[in-house]
C-alpha positions as a Python dict, from the first residue, in 0.01 Angstrom:
ca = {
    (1, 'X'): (0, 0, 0),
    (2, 'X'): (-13, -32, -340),
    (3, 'X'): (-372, 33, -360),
    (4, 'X'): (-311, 403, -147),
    (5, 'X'): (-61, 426, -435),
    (6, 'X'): (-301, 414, -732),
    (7, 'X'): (-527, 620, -557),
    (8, 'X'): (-315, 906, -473),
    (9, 'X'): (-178, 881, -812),
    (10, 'X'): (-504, 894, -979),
    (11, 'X'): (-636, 1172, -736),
    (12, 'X'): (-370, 1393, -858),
    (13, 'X'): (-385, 1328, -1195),
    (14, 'X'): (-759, 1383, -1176),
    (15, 'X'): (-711, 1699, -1021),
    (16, 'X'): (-530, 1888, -1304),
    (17, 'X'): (-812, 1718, -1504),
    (18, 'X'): (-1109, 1786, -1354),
    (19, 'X'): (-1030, 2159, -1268),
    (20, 'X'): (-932, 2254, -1650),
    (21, 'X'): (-1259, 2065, -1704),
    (22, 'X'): (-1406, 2290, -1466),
    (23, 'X'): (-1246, 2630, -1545),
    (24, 'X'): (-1270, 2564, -1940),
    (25, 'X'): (-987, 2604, -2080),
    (26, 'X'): (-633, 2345, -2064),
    (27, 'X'): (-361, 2401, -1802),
    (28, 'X'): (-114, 2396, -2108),
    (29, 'X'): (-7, 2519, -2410),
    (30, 'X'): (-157, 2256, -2720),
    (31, 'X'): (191, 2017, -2792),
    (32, 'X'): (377, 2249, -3028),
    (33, 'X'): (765, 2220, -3159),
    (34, 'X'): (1014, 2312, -2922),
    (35, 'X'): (773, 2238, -2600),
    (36, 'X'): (935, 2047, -2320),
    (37, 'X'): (873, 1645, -2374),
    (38, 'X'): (758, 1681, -1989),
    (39, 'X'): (707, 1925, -1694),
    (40, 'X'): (617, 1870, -1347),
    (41, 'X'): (558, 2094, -1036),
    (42, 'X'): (316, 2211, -823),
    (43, 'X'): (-59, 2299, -889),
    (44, 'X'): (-291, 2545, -627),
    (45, 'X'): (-649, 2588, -719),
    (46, 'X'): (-1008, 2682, -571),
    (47, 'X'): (-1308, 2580, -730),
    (48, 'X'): (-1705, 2605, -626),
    (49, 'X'): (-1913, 2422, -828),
    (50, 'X'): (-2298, 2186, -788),
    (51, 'X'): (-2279, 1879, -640),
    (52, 'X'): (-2406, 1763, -938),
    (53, 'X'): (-2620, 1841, -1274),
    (54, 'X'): (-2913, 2065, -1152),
    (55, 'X'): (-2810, 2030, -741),
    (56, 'X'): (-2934, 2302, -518),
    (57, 'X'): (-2627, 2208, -327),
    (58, 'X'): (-2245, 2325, -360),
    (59, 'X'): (-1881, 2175, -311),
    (60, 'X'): (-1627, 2412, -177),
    (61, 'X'): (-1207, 2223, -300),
    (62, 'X'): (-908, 2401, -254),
    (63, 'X'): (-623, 2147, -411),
    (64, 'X'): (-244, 2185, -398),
    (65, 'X'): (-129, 1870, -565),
    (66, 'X'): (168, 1776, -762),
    (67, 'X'): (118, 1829, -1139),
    (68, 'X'): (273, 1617, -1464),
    (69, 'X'): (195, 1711, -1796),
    (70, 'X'): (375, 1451, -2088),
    (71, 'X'): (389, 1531, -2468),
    (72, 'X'): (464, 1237, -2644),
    (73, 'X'): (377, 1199, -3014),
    (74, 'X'): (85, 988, -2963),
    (75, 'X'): (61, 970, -2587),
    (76, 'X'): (-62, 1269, -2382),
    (77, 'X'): (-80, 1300, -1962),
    (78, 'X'): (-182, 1520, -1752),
    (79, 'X'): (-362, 1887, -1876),
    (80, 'X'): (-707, 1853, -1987),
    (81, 'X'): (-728, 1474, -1955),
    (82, 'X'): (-573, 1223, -1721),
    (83, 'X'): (-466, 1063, -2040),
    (84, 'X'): (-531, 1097, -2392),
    (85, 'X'): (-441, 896, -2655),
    (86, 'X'): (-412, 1093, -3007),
    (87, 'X'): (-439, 934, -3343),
    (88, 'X'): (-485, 1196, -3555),
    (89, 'X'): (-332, 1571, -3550),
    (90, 'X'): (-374, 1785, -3842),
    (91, 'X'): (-454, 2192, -3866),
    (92, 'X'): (-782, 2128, -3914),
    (93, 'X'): (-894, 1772, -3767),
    (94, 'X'): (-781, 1603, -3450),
    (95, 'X'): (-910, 1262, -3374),
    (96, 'X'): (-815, 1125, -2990),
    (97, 'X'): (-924, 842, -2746),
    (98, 'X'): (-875, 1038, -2390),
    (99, 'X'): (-963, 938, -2046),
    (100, 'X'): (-1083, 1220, -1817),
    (101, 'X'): (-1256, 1282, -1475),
    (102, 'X'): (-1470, 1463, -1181),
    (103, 'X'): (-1435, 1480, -796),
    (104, 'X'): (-1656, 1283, -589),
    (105, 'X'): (-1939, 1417, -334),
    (106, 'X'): (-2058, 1294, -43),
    (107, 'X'): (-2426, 1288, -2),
    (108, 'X'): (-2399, 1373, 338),
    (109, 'X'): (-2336, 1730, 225),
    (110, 'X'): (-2656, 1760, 16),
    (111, 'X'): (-3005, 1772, 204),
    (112, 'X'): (-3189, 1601, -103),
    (113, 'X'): (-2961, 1315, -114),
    (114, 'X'): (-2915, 1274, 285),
    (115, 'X'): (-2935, 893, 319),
    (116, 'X'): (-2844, 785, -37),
    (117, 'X'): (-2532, 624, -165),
    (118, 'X'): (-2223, 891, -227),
    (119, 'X'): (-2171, 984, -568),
    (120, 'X'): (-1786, 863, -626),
    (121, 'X'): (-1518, 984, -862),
    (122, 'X'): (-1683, 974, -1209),
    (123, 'X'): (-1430, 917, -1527),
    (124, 'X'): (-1521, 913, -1918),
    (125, 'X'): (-1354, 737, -2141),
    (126, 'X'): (-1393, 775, -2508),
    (127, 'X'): (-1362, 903, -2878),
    (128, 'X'): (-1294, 1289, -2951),
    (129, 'X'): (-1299, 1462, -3334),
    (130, 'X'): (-1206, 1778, -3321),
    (131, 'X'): (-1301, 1948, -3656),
    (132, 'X'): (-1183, 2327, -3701),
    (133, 'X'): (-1438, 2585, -3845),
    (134, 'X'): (-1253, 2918, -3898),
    (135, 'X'): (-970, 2992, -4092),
    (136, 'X'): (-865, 3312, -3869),
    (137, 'X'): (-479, 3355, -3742),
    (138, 'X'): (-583, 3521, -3440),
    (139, 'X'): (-872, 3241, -3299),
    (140, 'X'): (-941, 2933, -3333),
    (141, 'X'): (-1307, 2790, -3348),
    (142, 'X'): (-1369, 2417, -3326),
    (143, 'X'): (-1626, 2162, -3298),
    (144, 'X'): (-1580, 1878, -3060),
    (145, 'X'): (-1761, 1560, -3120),
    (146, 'X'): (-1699, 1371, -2779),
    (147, 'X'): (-1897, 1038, -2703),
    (148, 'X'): (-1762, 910, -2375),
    (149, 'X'): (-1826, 623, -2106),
    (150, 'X'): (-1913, 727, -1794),
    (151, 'X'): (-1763, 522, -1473),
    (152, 'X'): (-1722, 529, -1136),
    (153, 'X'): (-1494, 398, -888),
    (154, 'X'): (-1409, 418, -471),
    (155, 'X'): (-1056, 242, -554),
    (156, 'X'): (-1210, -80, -434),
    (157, 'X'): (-1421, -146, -794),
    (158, 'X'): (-1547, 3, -1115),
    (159, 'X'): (-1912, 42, -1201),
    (160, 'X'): (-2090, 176, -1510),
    (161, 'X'): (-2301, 389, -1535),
    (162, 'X'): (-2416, 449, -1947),
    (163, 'X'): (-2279, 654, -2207),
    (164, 'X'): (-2268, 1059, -2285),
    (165, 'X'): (-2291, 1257, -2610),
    (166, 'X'): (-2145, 1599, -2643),
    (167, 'X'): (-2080, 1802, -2940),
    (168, 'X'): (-1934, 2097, -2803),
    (169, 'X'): (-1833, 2475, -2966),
    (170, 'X'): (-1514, 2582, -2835),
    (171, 'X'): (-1336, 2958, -2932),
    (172, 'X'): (-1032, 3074, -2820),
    (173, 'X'): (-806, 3345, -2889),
    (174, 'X'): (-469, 3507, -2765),
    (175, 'X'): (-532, 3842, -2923),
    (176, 'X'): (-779, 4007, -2635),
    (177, 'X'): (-528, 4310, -2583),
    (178, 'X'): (-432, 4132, -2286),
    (179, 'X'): (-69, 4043, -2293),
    (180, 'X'): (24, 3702, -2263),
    (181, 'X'): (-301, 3630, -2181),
    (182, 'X'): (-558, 3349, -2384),
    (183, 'X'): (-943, 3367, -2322),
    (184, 'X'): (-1173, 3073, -2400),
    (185, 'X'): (-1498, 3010, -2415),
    (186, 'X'): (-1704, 2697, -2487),
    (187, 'X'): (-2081, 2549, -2529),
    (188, 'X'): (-2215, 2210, -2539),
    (189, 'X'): (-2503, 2013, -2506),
    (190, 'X'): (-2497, 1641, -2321),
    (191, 'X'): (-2695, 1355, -2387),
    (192, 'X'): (-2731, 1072, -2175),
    (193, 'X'): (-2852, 716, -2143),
    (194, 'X'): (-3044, 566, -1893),
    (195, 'X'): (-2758, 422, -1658),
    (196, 'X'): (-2598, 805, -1637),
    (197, 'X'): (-2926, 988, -1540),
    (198, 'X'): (-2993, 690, -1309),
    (199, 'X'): (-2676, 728, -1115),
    (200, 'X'): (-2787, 1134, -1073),
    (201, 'X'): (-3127, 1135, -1078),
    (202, 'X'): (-3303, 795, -985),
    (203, 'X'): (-3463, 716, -635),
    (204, 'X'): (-3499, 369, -547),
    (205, 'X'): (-3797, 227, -326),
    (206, 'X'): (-3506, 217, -51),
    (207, 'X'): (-3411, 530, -63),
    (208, 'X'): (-3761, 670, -54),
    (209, 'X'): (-3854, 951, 188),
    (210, 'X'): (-4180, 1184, 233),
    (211, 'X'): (-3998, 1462, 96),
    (212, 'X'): (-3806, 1244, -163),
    (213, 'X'): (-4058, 999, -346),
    (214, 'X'): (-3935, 721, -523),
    (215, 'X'): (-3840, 805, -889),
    (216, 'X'): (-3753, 585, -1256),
    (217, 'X'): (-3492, 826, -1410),
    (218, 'X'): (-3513, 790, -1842),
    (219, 'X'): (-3252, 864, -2119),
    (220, 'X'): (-3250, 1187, -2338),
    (221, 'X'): (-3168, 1567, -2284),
    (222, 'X'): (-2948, 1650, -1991),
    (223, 'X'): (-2867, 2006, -2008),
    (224, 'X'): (-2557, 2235, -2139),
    (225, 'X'): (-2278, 2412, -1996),
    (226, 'X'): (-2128, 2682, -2089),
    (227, 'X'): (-1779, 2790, -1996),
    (228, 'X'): (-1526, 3111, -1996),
    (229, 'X'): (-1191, 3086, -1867),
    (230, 'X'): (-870, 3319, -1886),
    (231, 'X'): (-505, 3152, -1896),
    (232, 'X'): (-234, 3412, -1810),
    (233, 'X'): (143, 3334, -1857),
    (234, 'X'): (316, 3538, -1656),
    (235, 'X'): (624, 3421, -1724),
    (236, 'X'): (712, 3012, -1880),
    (237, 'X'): (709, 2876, -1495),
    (238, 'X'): (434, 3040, -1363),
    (239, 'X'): (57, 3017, -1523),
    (240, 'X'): (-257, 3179, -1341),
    (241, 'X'): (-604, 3047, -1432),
    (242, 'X'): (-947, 3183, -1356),
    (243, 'X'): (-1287, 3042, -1513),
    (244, 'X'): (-1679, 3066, -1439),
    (245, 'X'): (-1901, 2785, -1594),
    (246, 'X'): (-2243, 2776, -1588),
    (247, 'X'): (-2468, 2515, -1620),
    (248, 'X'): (-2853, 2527, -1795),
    (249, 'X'): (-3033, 2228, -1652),
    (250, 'X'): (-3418, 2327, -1809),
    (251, 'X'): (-3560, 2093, -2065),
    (252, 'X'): (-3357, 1791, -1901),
    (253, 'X'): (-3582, 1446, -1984),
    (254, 'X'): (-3536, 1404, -1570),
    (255, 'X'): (-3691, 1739, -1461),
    (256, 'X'): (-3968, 1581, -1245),
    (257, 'X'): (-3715, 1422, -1027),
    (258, 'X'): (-3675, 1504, -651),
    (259, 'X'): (-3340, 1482, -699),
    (260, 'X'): (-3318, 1803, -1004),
    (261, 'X'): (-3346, 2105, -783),
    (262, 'X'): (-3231, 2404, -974),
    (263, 'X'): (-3283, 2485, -1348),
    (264, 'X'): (-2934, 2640, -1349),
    (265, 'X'): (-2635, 2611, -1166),
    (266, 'X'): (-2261, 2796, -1172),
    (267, 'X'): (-1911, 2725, -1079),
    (268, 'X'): (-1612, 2940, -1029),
    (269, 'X'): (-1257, 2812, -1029),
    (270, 'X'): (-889, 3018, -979),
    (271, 'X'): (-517, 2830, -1024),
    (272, 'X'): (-164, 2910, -1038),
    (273, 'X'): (67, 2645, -1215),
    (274, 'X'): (395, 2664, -1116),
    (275, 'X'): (657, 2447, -1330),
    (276, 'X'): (939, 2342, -1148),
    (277, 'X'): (1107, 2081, -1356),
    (278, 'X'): (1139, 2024, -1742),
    (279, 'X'): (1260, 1804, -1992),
    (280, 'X'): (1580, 1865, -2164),
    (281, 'X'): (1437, 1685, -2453),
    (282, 'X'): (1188, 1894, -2657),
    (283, 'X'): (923, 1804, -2958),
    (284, 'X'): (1032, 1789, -3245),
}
């Protein structure tokens, strides 16, 4: 029981997660003065998106879960990462240890991968600096340095699987002519070791087919997505969301894998927040 617990728990803390992930752009509002200290309520969204990096193969998740977003001072849940941990928040630099995640797939669904192990619920776990590079009132331009763990888990263990590199461009701006509407757009290339393209791209003896030959998977290069997303408020209870991200898989070190199948991929994803409960307390 307490096991189902965690997992539900987790599942719907990694949803909020992984579909801002997906969509681009935060299910919030960054912590400001006179925000609620918490909000909860319910969260609707529909996302397509690859299987995985460079997958000729799509997931189809339509996910009304329960949603809690906390703004402490130094501790963050919910939004844009499952948690986050913030040690640093200036104007111009952020610095933040954050824990975020990604649905699982079943590789039962994908042709390729037919026979292989599933590819479970993936979480990263690591360092963020944020440095901002404009001085404009009406965007914001930033440079995330993100170096992250990558794990994975079925809620009966943890396993490893190598570290990512991202330094991503994110812009955003409120002033689109849109009213109470903020449009976002990001870039970023990943880098990954050896145990991360493994867990995508490596075919063991095992696992070998005629049509899928066995295959050593190397560090380097993985690709870069690219993201736009629009967040409209229509009123302080009631948030709509709707993003595309694409993903440019040519170049990757693990091209000559049977298990990279397209050179680019694309996602769509569409949301409605809708607060139901806040905190009398506010930040101060």
């Amino acid at each position: 029981m307490t096991k189902r617990i965690f997992s539900l728990l987790v599942v719907m803390l990694l949803s909020t997660s992984a579909v801002a992930k997906k969509q681009g752009g935060p299910l919030s509002n960054p912590r400001e003065i006179g925000d609620p200290v918490w909000e909860a309520g319910m969260f609707g969204a529909y996302f397509r998106d690859a299987l995985y990096p460079a997958s000729a193969d799509s997931q189809h998740k339509l996910l009304p879960v329960p949603f809690f977003i906390y703004r402490g001072e130094y501790l963050r849940i919910g939004d844009d990462a499952i948690v986050k941990a913030v040690a640093v928040e200036k104007e111009r630099i952020k610095v933040d240890l954050s824990l975020s995640g990604a649905f699982n797939s079943d590789s039962e669904d994908s042709e390729i991968r037919r026979g292989m192990p599933d590819l479970d619920f993936l979480f990263e776990m690591g360092p963020e600096v944020s440095l901002r590079l404009n001085d404009s009132t009406t965007s914001e331009l930033w440079l995330n340095i993100q170096l992250r763990g990558v794990f994975s888990t079925d809620f009966s263990g943890i396993d490893h699987h190598g570290y990512v590199f991202e330094p991503e461009f994110s812009w955003e701006s409120d002033q689109i002519g849109i009213a109470n509407t903020t449009f976002f757009i990001s870039a970023a290339p990943i880098f990954a070791t050896e145990k991360t393209h493994e867990y995508f791209y490596q075919v063991d003896e095992v696992y070998a087919t005629d049509f899928r030959p066995a295959y050593d998977a190397g560090a380097g290069y993985l690709g870069t997505k690219t993201a736009f997303s629009l967040k409209y408020e229509h009123d302080d209870d009631i948030t709509v969301f709707a993003g595309v991200r694409f993903g440019i898989w040519s170049g990757s070190v693990n091209a000559d894998s049977p298990l990279y199948q397209d050179s680019f991929t694309y996602g769509v994803g569409l949301g409605v927040k809708w607060r139901l409960f806040v905190s009398e307390r506010k930040v101060k």
